[in-house]
PAFISE-621747 format. One record per atom (N, C-alpha, C, CB): residue number from 1; residue in one letter; z, x, y. Coordinates in steps of 0.1 Angstrom, whole numbers, plus 5000, padded with zeros to 4 digits. Glycine has a CB too. Example, Ala and Ser with C-alpha at 12.3 -4.5 7.8 and 13.67 -1.06 7.14 Angstrom:
2
SITE  k  r  zz  xx  yy
SITE  1  A  5078  5132  4943
SITE  1  A  5078  5123  4955
SITE  1  A  5078  5132  4967
SITE  1  A  5090  5113  4955
SITE  2  S  5071  5128  4978
SITE  2  S  5071  5137  4989
SITE  2  S  5079  5129  5000
SITE  2  S  5057  5141  4994
# end
This chain:
180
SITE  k  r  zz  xx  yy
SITE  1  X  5297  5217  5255
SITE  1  X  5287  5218  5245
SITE  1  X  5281  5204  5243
SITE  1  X  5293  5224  5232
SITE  2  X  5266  5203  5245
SITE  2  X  5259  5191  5243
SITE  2  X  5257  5189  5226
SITE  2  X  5246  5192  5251
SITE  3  X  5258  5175  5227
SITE  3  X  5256  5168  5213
SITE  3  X  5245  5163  5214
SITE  3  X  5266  5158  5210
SITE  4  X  5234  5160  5198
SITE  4  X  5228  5154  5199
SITE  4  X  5230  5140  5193
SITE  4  X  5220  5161  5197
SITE  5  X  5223  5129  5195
SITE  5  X  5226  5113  5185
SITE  5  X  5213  5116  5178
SITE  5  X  5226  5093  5194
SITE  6  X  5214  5105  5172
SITE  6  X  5198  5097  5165
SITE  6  X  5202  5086  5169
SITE  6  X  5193  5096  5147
SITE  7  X  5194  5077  5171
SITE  7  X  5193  5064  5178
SITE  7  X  5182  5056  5167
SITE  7  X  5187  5067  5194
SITE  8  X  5183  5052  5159
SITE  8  X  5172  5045  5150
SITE  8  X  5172  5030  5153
SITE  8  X  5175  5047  5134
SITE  9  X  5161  5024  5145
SITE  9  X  5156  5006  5146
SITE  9  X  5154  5003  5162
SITE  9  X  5171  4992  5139
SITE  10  X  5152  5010  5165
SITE  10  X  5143  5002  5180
SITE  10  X  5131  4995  5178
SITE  10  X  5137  5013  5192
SITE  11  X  5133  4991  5190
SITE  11  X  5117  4986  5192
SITE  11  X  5107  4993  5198
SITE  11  X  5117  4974  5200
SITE  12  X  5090  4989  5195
SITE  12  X  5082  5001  5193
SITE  12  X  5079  5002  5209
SITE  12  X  5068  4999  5183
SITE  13  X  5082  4990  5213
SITE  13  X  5082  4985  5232
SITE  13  X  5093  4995  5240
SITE  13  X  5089  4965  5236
SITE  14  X  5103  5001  5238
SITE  14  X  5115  5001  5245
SITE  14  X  5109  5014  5252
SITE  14  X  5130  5002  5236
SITE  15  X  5118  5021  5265
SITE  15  X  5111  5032  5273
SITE  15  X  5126  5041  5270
SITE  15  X  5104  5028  5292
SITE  16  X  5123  5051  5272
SITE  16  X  5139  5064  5274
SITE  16  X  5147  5059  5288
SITE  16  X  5133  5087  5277
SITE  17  X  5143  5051  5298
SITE  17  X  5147  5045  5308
SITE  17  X  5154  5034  5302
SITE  17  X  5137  5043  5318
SITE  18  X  5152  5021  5295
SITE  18  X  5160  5016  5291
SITE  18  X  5171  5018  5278
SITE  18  X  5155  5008  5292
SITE  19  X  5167  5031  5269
SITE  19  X  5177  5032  5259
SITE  19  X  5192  5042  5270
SITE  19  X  5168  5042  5244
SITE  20  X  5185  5055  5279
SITE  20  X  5194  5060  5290
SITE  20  X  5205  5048  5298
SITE  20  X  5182  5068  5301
SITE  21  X  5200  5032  5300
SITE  21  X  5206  5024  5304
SITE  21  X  5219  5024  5300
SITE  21  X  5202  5014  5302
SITE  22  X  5210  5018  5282
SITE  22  X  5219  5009  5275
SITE  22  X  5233  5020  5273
SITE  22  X  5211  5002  5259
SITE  23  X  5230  5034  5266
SITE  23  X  5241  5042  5263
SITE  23  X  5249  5049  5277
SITE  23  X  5237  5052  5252
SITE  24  X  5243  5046  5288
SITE  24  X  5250  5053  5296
SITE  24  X  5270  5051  5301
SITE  24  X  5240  5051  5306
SITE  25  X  5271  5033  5297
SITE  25  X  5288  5031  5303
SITE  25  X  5294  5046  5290
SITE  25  X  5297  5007  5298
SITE  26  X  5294  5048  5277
SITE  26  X  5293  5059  5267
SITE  26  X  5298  5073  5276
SITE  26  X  5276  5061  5260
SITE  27  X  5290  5074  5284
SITE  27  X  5290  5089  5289
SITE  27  X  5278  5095  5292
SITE  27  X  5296  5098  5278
SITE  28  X  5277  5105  5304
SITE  28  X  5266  5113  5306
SITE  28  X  5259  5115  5295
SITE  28  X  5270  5125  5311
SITE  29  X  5245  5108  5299
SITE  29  X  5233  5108  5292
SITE  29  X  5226  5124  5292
SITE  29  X  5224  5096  5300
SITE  30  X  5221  5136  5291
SITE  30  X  5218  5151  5292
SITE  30  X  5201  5142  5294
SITE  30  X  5222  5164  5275
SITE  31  X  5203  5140  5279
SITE  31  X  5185  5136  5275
SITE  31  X  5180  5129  5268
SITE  31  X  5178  5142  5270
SITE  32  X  5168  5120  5267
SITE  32  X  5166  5108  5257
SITE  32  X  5151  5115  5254
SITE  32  X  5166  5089  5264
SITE  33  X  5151  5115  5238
SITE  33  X  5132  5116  5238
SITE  33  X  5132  5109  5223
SITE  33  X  5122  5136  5239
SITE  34  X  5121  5100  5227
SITE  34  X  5115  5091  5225
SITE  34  X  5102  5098  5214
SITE  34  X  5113  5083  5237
SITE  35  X  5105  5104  5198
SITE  35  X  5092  5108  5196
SITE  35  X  5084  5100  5189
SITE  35  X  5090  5120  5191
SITE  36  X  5066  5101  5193
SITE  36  X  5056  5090  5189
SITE  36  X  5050  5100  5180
SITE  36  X  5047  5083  5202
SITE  37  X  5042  5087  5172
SITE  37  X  5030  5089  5161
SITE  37  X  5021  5095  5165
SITE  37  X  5025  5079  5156
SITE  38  X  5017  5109  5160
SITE  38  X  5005  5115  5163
SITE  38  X  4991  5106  5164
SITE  38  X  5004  5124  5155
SITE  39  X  4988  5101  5151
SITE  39  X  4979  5094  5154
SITE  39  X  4974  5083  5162
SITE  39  X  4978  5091  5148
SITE  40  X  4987  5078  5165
SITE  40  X  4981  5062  5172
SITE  40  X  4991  5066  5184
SITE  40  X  4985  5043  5162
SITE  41  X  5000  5072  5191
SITE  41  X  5005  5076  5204
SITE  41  X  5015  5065  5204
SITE  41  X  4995  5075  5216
SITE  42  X  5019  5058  5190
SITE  42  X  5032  5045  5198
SITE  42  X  5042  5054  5193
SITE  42  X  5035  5025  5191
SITE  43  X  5055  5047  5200
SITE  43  X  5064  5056  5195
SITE  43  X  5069  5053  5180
SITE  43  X  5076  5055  5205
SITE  44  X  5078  5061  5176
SITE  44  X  5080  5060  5159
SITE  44  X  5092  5049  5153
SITE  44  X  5085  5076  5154
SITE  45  X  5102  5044  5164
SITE  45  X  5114  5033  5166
SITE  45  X  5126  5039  5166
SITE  45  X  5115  5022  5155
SITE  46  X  5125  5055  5169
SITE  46  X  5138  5058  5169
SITE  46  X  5138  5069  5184
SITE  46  X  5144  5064  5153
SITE  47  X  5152  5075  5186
SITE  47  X  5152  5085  5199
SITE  47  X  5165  5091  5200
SITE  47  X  5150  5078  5213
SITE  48  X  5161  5101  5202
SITE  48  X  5173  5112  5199
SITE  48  X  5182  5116  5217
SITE  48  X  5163  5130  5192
SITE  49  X  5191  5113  5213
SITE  49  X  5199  5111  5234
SITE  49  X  5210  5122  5230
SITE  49  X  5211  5090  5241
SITE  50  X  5208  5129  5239
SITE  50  X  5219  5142  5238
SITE  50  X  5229  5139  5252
SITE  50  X  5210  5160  5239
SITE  51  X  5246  5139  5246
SITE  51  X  5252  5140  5252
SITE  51  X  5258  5154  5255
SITE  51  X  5256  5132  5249
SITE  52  X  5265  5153  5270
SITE  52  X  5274  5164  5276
SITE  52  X  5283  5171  5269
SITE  52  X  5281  5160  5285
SITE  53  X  5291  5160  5263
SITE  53  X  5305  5167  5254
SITE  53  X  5307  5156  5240
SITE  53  X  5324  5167  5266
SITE  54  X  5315  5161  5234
SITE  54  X  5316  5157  5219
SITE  54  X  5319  5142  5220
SITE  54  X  5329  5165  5210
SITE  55  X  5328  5143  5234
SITE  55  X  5340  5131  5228
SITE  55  X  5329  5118  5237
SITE  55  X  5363  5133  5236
SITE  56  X  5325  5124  5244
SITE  56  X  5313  5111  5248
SITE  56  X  5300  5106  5236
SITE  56  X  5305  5118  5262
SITE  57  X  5297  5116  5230
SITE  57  X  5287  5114  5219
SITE  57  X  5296  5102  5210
SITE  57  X  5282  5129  5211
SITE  58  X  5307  5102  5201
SITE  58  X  5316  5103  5193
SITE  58  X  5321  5084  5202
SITE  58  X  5327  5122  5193
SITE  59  X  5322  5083  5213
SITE  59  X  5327  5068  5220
SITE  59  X  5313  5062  5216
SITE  59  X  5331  5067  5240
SITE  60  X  5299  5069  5222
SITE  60  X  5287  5058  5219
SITE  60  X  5285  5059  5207
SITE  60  X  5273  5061  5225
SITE  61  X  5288  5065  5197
SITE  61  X  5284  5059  5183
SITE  61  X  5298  5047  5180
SITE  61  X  5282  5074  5168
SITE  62  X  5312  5049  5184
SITE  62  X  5319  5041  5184
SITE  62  X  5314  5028  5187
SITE  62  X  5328  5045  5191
SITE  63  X  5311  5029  5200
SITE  63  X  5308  5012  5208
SITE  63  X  5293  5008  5205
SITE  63  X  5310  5012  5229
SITE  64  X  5284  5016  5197
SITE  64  X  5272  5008  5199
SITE  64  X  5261  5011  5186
SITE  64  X  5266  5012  5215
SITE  65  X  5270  5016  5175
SITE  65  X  5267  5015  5163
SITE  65  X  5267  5004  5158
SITE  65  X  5273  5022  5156
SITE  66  X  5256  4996  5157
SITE  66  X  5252  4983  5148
SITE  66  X  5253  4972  5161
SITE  66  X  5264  4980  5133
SITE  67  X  5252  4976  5174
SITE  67  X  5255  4965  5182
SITE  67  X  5238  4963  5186
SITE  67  X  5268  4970  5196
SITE  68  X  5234  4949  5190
SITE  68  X  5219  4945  5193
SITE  68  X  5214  4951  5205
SITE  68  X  5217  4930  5195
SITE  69  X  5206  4956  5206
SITE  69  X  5195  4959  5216
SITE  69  X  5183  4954  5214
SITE  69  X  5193  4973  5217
SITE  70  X  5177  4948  5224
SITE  70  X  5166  4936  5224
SITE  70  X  5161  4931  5210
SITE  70  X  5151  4941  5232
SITE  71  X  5174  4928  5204
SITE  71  X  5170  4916  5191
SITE  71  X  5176  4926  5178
SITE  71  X  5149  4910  5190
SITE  72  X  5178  4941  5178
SITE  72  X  5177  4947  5165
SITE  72  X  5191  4956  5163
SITE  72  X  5162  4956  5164
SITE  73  X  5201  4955  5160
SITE  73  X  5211  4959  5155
SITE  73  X  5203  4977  5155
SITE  73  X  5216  4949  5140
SITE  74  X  5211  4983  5164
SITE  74  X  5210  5002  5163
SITE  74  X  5219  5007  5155
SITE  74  X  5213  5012  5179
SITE  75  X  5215  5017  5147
SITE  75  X  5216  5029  5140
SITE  75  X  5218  5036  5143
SITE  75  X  5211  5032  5135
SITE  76  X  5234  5048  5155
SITE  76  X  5230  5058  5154
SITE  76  X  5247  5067  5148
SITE  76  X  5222  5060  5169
SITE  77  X  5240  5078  5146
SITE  77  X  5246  5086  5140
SITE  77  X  5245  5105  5144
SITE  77  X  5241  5082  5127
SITE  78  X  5250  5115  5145
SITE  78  X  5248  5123  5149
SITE  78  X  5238  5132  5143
SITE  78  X  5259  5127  5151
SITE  79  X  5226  5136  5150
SITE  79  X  5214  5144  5145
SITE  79  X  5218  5152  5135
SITE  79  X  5207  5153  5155
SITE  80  X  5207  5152  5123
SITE  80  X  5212  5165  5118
SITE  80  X  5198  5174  5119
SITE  80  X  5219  5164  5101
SITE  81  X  5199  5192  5118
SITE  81  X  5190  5200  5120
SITE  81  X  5179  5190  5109
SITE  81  X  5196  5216  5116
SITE  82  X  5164  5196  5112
SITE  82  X  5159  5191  5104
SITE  82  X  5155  5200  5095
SITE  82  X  5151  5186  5108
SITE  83  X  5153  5195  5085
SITE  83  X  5149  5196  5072
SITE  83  X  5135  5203  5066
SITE  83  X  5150  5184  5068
SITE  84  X  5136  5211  5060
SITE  84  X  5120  5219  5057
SITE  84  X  5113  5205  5050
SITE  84  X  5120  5236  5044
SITE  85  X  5103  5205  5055
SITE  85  X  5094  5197  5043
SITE  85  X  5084  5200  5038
SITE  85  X  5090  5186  5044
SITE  86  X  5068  5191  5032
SITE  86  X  5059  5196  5026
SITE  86  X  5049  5202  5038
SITE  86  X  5053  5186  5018
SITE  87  X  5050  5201  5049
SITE  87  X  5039  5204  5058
SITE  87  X  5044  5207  5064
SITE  87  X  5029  5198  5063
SITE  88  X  5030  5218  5072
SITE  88  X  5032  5229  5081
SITE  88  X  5034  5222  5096
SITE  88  X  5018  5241  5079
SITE  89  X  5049  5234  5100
SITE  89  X  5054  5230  5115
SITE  89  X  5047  5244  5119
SITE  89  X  5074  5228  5120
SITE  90  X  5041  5238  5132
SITE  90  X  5039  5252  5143
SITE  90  X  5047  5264  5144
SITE  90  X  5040  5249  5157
SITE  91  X  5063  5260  5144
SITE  91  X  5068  5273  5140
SITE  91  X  5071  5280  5129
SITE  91  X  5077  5274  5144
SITE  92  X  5064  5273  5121
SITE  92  X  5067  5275  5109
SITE  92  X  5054  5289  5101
SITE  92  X  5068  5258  5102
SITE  93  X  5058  5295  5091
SITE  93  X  5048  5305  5087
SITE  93  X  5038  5298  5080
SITE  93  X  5054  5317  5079
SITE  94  X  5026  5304  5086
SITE  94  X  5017  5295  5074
SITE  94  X  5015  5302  5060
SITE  94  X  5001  5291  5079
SITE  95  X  5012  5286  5053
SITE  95  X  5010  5288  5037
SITE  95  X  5001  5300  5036
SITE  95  X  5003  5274  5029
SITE  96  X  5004  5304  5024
SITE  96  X  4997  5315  5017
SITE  96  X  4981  5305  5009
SITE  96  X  5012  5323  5002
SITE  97  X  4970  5313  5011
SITE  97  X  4964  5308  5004
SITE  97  X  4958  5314  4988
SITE  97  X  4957  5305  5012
SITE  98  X  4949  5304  4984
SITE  98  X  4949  5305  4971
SITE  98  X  4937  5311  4966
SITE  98  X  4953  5293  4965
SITE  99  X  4933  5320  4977
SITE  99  X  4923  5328  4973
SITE  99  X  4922  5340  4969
SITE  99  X  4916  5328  4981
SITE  100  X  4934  5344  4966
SITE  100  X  4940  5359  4966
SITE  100  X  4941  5367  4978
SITE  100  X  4931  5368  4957
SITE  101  X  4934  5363  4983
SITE  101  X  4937  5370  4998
SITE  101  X  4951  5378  5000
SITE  101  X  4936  5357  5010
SITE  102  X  4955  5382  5005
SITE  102  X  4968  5384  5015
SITE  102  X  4969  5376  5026
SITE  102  X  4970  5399  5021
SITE  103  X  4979  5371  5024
SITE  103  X  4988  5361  5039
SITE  103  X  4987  5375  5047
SITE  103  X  5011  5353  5035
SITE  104  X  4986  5371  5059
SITE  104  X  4995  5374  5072
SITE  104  X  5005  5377  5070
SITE  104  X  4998  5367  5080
SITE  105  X  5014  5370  5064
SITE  105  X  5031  5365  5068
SITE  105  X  5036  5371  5052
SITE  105  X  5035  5340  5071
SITE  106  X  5030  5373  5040
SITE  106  X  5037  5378  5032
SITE  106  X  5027  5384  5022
SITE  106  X  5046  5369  5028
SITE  107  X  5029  5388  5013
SITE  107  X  5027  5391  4998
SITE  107  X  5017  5383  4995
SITE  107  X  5039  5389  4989
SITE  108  X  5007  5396  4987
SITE  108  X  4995  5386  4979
SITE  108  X  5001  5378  4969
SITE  108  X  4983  5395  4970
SITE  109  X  4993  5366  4969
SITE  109  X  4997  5356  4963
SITE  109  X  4986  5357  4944
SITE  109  X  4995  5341  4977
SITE  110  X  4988  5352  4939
SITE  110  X  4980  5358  4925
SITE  110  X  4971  5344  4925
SITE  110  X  4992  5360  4907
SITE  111  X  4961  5347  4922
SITE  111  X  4949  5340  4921
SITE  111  X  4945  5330  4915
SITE  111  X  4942  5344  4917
SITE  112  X  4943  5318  4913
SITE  112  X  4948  5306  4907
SITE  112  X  4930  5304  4905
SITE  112  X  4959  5293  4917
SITE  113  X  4927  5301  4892
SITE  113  X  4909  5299  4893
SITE  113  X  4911  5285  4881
SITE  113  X  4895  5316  4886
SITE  114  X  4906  5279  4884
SITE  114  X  4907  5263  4880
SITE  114  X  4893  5262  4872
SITE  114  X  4908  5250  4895
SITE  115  X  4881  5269  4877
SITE  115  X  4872  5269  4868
SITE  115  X  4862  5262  4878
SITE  115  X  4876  5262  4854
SITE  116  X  4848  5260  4873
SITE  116  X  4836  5257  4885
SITE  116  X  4840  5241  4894
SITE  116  X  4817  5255  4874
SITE  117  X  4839  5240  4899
SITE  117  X  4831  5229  4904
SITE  117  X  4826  5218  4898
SITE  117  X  4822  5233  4907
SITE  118  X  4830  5208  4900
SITE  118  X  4824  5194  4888
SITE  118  X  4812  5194  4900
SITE  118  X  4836  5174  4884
SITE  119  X  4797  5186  4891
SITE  119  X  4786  5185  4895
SITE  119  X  4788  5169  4906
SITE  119  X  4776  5186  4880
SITE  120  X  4781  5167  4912
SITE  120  X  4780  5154  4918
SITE  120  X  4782  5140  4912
SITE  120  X  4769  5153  4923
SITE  121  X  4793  5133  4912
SITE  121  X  4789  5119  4901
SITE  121  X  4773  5119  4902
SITE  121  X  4797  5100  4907
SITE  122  X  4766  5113  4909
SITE  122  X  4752  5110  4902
SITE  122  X  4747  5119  4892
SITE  122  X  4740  5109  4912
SITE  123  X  4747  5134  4893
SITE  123  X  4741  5146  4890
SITE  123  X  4746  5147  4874
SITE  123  X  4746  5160  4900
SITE  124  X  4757  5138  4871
SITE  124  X  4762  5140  4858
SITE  124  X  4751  5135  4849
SITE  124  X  4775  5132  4855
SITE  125  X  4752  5141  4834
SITE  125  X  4751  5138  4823
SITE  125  X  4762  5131  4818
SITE  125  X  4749  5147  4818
SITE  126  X  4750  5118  4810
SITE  126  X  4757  5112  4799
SITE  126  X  4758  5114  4787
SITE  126  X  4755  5104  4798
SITE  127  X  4771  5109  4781
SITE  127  X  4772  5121  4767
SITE  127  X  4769  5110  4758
SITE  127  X  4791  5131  4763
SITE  128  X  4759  5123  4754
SITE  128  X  4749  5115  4738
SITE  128  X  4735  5100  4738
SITE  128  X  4765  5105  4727
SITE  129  X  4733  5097  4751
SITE  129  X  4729  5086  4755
SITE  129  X  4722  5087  4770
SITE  129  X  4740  5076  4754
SITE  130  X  4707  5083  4767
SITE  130  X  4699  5087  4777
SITE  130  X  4697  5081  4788
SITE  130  X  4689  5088  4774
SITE  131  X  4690  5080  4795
SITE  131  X  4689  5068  4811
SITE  131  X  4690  5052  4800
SITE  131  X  4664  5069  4824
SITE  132  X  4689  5050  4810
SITE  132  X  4690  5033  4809
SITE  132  X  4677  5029  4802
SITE  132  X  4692  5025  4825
SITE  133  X  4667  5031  4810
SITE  133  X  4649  5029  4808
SITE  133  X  4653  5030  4794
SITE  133  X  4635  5043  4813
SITE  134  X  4660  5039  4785
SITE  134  X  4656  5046  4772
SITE  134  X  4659  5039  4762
SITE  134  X  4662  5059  4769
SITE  135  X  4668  5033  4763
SITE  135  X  4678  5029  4751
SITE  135  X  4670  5018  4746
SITE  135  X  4695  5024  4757
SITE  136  X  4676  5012  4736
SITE  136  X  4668  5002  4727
SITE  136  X  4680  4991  4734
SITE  136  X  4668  5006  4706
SITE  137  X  4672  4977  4733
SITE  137  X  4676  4963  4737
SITE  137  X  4688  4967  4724
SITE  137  X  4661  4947  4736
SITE  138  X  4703  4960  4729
SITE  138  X  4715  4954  4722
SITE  138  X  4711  4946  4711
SITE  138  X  4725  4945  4731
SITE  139  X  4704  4939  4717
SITE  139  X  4697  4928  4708
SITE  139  X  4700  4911  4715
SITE  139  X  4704  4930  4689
SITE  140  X  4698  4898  4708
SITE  140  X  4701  4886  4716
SITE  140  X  4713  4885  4715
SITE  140  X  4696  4875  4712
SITE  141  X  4718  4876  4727
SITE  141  X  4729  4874  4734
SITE  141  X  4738  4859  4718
SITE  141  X  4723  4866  4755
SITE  142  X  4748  4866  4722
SITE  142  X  4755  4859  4708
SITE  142  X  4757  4846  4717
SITE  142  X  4772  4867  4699
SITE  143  X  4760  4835  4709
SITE  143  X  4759  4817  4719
SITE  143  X  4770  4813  4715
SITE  143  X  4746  4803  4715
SITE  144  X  4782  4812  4726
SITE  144  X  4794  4807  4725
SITE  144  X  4796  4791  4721
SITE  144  X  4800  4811  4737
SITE  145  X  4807  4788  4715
SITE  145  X  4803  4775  4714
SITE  145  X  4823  4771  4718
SITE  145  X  4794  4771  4696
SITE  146  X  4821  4762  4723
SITE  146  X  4836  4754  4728
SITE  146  X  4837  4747  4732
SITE  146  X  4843  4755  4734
SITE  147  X  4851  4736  4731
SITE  147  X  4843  4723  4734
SITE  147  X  4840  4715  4730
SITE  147  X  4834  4722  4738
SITE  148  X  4834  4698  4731
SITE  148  X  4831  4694  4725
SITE  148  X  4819  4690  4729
SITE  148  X  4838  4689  4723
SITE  149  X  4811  4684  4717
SITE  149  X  4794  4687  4721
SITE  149  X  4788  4672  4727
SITE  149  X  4783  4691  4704
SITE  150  X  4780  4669  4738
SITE  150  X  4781  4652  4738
SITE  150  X  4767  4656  4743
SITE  150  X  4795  4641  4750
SITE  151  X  4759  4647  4736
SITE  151  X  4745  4645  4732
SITE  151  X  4742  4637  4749
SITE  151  X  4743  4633  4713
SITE  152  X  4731  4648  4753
SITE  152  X  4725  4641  4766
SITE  152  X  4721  4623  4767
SITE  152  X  4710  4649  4768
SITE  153  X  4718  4621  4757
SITE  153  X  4705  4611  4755
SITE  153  X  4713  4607  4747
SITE  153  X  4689  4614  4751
SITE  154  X  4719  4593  4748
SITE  154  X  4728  4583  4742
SITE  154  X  4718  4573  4738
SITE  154  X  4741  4576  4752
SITE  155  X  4710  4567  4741
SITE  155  X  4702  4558  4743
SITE  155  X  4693  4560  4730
SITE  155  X  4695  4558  4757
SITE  156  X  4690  4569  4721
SITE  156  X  4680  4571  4710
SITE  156  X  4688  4565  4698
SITE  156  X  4676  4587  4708
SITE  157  X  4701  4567  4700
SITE  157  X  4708  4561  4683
SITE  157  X  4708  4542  4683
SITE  157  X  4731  4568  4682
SITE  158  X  4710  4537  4699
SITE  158  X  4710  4521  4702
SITE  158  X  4696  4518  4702
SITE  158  X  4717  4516  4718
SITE  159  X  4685  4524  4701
SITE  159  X  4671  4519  4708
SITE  159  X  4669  4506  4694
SITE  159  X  4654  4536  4708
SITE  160  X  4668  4496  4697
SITE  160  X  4662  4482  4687
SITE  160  X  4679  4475  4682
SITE  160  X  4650  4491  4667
SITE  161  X  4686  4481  4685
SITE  161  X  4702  4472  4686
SITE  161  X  4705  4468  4692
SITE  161  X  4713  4474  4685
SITE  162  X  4708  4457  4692
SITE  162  X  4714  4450  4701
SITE  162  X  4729  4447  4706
SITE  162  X  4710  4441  4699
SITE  163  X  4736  4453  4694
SITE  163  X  4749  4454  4696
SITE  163  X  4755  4463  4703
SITE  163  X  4754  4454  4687
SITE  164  X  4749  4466  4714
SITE  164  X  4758  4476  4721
SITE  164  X  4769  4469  4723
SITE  164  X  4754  4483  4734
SITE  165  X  4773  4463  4729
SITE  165  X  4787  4461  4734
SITE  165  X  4797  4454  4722
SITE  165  X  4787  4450  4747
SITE  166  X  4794  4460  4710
SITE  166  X  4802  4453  4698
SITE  166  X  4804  4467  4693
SITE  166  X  4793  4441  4686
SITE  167  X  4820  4468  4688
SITE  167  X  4825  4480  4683
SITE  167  X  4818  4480  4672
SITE  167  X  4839  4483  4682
SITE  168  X  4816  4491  4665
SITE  168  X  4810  4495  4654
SITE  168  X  4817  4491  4639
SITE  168  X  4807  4509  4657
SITE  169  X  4833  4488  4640
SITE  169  X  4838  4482  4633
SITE  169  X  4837  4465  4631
SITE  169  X  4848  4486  4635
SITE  170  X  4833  4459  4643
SITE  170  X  4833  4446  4641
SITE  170  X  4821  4441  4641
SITE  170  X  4839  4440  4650
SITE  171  X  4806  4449  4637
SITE  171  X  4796  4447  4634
SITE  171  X  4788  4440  4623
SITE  171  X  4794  4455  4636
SITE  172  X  4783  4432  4620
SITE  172  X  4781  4427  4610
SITE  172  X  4767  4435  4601
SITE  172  X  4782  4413  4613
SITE  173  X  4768  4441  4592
SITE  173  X  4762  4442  4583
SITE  173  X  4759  4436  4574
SITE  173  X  4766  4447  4579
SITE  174  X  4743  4439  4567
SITE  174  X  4742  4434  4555
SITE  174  X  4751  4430  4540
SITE  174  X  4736  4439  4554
SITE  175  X  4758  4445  4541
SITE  175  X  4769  4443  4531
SITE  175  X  4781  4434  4534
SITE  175  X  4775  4455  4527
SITE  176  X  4786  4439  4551
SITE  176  X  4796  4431  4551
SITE  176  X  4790  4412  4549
SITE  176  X  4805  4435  4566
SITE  177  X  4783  4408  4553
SITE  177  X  4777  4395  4552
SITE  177  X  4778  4390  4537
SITE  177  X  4761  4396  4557
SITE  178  X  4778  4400  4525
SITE  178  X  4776  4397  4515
SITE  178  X  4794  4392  4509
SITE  178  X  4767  4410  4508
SITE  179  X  4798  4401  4513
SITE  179  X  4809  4402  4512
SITE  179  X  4818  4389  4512
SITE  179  X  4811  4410  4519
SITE  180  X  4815  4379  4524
SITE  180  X  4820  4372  4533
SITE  180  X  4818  4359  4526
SITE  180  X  4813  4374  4545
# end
């Protein structure tokens, strides 16, 4: 009785000629397939190798579970049947649809009505508020203020002083003069 493996973490490069290599000292190789991504045709990184008898399947997961093949530590473990999932397999019956109709394959299914059709985003209405054209101006733009404020034109407070280069504390004044 043939066994099947799983063979996982390959590389997306590898051929069923070199994975048939690697497990063959194991035992009579039956079959290797290698399945790829529908869309893009690479393979998916894993491959399913069916051995002759138990006890040869049962040595290659012994000797070559977690051992490197061109750089990546393999994963394999004995297939299991697969699993139903959300989408439709070719052999599988197809879905019932949701038109009330009768399936083919079974029993009217009861009618599910969700209600019309939403209109086209552009085609929508806006609620309570007309085109754009319509509306009345917000009004003026409020003026942020932050920061500190530094006057362009320095030159208007010094114009007829001469003390620029005298701090404003060590300046002499009329009062201070009096003072003195």
């Amino acid at each position: 009785m043939s066994v099947r493996l799983f063979v996982g973490n390959l590389t997306y490069d590898v051929t069923e000629a070199e994975v048939r290599e690697f497990l063959s000292p194991a035992g009579t190789v039956v079959s290797v397939r290698l399945p790829t991504d529908r869309e893009t045709g690479r393979p998916r990184g894993f491959a399913f190798v069916e051995f002759a008898e138990a006890a040869q399947a049962e040595e290659a997961i012994r000797r070559f579970h977690q051992q490197p093949f061109k750089g990546r530590p393999l994963v394999i473990n004995e297939a299991r049947p697969r699993e139903e999932g959300p989408g439709p397999r070719p052999s599988a019956p197809a879905r019932p649809s949701w038109s009330g109709e009768p399936s083919p394959t079974g029993p009217a299914q009861p009618k599910r009505v969700f209600g019309p059709d939403a209109p086209p985003r552009g085609a929508r209405k806006t609620k309570g508020r007309g085109p754009k054209s319509e509306r009345a101006p917000k009004g003026p733009l409020k003026e942020r203020v932050r920061g500190q404020f530094v006057s362009a034109d320095t030159d208007d407070f010094n114009d007829g002083h001469e003390e620029d280069d005298v701090p404003f504390w060590a300046r002499a004044t009329a009062e201070n003069e009096e003072e003195e």
